[in-house]
LUMLOLUM-708338 format. One line per 10 residues: their letters; for each residue x, y, z of C-alpha. Coordinates in nm, 3 decimals. Example, Ala and Ser with C-alpha at 12.3 -4.5 7.8 and 13.67 -1.06 7.14 Angstrom:
# LUMLOLUM-708338
as	1.230,-0.450,0.780; 1.367,-0.106,0.714;
//
This chain:
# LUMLOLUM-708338
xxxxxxxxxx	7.550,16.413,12.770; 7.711,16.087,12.735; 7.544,15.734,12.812; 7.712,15.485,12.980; 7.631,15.180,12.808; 7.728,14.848,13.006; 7.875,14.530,12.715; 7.672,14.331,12.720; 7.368,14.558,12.676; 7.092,14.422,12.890;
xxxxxxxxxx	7.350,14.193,13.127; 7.117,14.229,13.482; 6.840,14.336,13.306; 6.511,14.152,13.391; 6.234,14.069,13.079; 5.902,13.926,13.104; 5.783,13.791,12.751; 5.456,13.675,12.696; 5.323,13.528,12.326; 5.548,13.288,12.265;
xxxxxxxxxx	5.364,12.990,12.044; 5.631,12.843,11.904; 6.002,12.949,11.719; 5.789,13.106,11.456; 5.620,13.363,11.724; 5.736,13.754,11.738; 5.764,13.691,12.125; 6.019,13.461,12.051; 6.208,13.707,11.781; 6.189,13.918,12.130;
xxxxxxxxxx	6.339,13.684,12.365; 6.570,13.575,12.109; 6.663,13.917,12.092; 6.746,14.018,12.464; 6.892,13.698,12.538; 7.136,13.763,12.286; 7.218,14.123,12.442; 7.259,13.969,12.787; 6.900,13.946,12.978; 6.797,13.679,13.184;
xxxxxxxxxx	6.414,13.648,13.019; 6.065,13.500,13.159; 5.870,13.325,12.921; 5.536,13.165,12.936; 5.287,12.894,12.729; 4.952,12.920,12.703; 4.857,12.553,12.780; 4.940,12.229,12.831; 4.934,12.148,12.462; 5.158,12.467,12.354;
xxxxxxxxxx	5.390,12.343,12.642; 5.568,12.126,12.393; 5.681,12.352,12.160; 5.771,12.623,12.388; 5.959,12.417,12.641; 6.254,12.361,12.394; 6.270,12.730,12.343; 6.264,12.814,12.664; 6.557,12.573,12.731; 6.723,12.755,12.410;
xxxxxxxxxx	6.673,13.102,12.617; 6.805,12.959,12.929; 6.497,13.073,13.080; 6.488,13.071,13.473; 6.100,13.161,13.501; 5.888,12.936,13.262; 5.511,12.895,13.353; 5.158,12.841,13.215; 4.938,13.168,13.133; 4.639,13.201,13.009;
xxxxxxxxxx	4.516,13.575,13.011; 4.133,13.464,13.003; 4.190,13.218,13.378; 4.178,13.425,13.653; 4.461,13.403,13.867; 4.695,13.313,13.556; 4.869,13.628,13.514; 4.895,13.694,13.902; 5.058,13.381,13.946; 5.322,13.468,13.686;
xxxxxxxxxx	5.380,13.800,13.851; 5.409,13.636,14.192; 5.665,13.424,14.081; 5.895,13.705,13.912; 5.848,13.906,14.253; 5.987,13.623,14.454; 6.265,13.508,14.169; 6.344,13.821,14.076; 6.194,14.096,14.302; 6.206,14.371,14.001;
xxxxxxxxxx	6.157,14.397,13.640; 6.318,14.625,13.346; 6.083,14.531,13.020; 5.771,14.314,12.958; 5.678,14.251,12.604; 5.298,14.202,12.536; 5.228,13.939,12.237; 4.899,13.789,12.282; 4.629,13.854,12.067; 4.291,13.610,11.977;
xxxxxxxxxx	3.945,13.636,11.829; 3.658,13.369,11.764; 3.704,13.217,11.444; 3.362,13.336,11.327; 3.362,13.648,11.471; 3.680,13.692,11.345; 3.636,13.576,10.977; 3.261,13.655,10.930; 3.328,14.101,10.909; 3.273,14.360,11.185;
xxxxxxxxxx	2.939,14.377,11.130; 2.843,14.014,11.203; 3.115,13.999,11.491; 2.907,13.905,11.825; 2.876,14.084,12.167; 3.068,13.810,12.344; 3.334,13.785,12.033; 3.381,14.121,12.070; 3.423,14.134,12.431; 3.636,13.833,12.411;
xxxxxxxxxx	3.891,13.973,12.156; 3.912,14.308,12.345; 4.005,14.135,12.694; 4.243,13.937,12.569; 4.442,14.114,12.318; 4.413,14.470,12.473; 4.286,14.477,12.837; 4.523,14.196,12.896; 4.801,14.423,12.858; 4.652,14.670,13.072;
xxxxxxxxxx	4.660,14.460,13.349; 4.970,14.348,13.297; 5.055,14.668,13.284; 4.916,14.725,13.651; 5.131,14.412,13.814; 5.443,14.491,13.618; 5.436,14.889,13.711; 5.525,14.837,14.083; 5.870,14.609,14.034; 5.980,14.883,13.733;
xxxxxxxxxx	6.147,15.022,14.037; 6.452,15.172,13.835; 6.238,15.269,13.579; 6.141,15.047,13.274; 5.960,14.998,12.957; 5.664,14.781,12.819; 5.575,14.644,12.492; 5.237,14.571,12.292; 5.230,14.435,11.921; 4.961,14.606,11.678;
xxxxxxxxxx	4.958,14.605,11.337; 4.852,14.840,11.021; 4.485,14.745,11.074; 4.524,14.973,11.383; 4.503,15.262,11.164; 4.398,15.209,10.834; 4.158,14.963,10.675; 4.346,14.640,10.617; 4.073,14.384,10.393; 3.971,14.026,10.617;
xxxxxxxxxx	4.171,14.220,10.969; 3.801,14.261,11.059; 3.725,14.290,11.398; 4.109,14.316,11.534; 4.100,14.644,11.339; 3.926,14.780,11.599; 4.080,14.601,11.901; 4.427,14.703,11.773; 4.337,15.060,11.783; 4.216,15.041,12.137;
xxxxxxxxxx	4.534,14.838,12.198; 4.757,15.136,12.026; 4.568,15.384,12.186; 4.601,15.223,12.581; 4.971,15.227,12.526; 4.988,15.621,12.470; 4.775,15.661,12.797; 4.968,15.410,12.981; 5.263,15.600,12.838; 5.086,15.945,13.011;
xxxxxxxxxx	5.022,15.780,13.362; 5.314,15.568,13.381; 5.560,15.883,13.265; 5.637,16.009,13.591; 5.762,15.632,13.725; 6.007,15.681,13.449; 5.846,15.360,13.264; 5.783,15.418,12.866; 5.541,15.185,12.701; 5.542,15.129,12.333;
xxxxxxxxxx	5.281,14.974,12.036; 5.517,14.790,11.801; 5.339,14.740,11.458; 5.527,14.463,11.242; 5.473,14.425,10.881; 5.308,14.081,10.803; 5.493,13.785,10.953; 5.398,13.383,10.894; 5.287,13.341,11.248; 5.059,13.101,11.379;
xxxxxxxxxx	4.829,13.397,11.486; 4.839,13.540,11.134; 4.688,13.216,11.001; 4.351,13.274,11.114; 4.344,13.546,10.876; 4.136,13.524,10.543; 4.396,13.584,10.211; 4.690,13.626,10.468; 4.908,13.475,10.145; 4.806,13.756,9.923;
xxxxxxxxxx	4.840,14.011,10.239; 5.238,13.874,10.245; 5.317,13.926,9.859; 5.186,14.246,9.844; 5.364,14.364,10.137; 5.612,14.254,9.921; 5.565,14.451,9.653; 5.488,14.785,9.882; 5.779,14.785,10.041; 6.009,15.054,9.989;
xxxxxxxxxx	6.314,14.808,10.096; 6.130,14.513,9.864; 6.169,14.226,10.126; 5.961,14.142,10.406; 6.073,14.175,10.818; 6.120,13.877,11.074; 6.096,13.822,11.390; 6.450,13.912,11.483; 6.405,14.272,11.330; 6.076,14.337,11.546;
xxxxxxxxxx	6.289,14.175,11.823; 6.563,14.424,11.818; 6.360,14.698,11.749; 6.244,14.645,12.138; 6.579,14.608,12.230; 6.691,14.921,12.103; 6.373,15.086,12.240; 6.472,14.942,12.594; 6.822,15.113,12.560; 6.908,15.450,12.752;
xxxxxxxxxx	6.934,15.578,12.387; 6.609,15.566,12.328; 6.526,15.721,12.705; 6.345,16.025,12.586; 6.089,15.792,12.351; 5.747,15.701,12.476; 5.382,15.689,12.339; 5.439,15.590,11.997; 5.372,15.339,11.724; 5.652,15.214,11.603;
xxxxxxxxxx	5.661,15.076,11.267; 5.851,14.766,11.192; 5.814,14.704,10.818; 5.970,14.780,10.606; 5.843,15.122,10.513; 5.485,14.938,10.405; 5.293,15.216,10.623; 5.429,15.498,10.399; 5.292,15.407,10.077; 4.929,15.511,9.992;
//
């Protein structure tokens, strides 16, 4: 059956993006990414300080919804949603990019992470989405599809990932039961696992130098990804050609995940 396929691609289309840092951030490779193809995108900043360096960016993306959120205020994320309901009054794709640990309990190994940094790095960088998730679902009223960024140390044992490892699996593994309820609404949620980017997040990690060159040097393609390739990857995924896909980790880099 052909699809009809309007030019541009996403002109209409409504996209709430949340993780953008700065013009280094894979949120922003995301927003980049549908603005390009046409959408009008929301973007948020996590505080007054991190309002500086996303403003410009937002201005860049032409942004009509640009406001504060902090996943760990209350109130934060329902504001946000509150806002796109009366601006907007639906939505076609949210992309999840917020992730955080403790610096101890993040550097120190699972074993010595704490109860509370535990907790902490769980409600943030997985339940977060979750309840996004929950807010978003109800303006999806044409159907829609919703993002979450993992990475390798979902699955496999990545050296100094620590206690995201775990967190990332929950993450990967709420997105496929997400996928499961939110089916029958005709909205398809995806994990999105990039190779290893230079992101501000990133930098919290132990060795995250040596993690880059040997990504390098595992690649099957030899080069590492940006954040315009995990950007369009969500584009694409967005597309009525990828309708029938939901559940799954995608992988975007470089064929990394393939090599033993």
């Amino acid at each position: 059956m052909a699809i009809d396929i309007p030019r541009p691609l996403f002109k209409g289309k409504k996209v709430f993006i949340a993780g953008i840092a700065n013009e280094h951030s894979i949120a922003f490779g995301c927003a980049k990414a549908f603005h390009e193809l046409g959408a009008e995108v929301a973007i948020t900043y996590l505080n007054e300080k991190a309002k500086s360096h996303v403003a410009p960016l937002a201005e860049q993306l032409e942004a009509p919804i640009f406001m504060p959120l902090d996943v760990s205020q209350p109130g934060q994320l329902e504001a946000v949603f509150a806002q796109i309901t009366q601006q907007w009054g639906r939505l076609d794709a949210l992309v999840h990019s917020i992730a955080f640990a403790p610096k101890d309990d993040l550097q120190g190994g699972l074993l010595n992470c704490s109860a509370e940094g535990f907790a902490k790095a769980m409600d943030i960088s997985c339940h977060s989405f979750i309840r996004m998730a929950k807010l978003a679902a109800p303006l999806m009223t044409e159907g829609g599809v919703m993002f979450a960024m993992s990475y390798h140390g979902a699955a496999e044992v990545v050296p100094n990932y620590n206690v995201m490892g775990p967190v990332k699996a929950a993450l990967e593994s709420s997105c496929r039961y997400l996928a499961y309820e939110l089916g029958p609404k005709n909205i398809r949620v995806h994990a999105i696992s990039p190779g290893p980017l230079k992101t501000r997040a990133a930098s919290g990690l132990r060795d995250f130098d040596l993690l880059l060159n040997e990504a390098v040097e595992r690649a099957p393609i030899g080069e590492l990804v940006d954040i315009m390739d995990v950007g369009f990857t969500c584009a694409f995924l967005a597309t009525p050609y990828a309708r029938r896909l939901t559940g799954s980790t995608i992988y975007v880099d470089g064929g990394v995940n393939i090599m033993a």
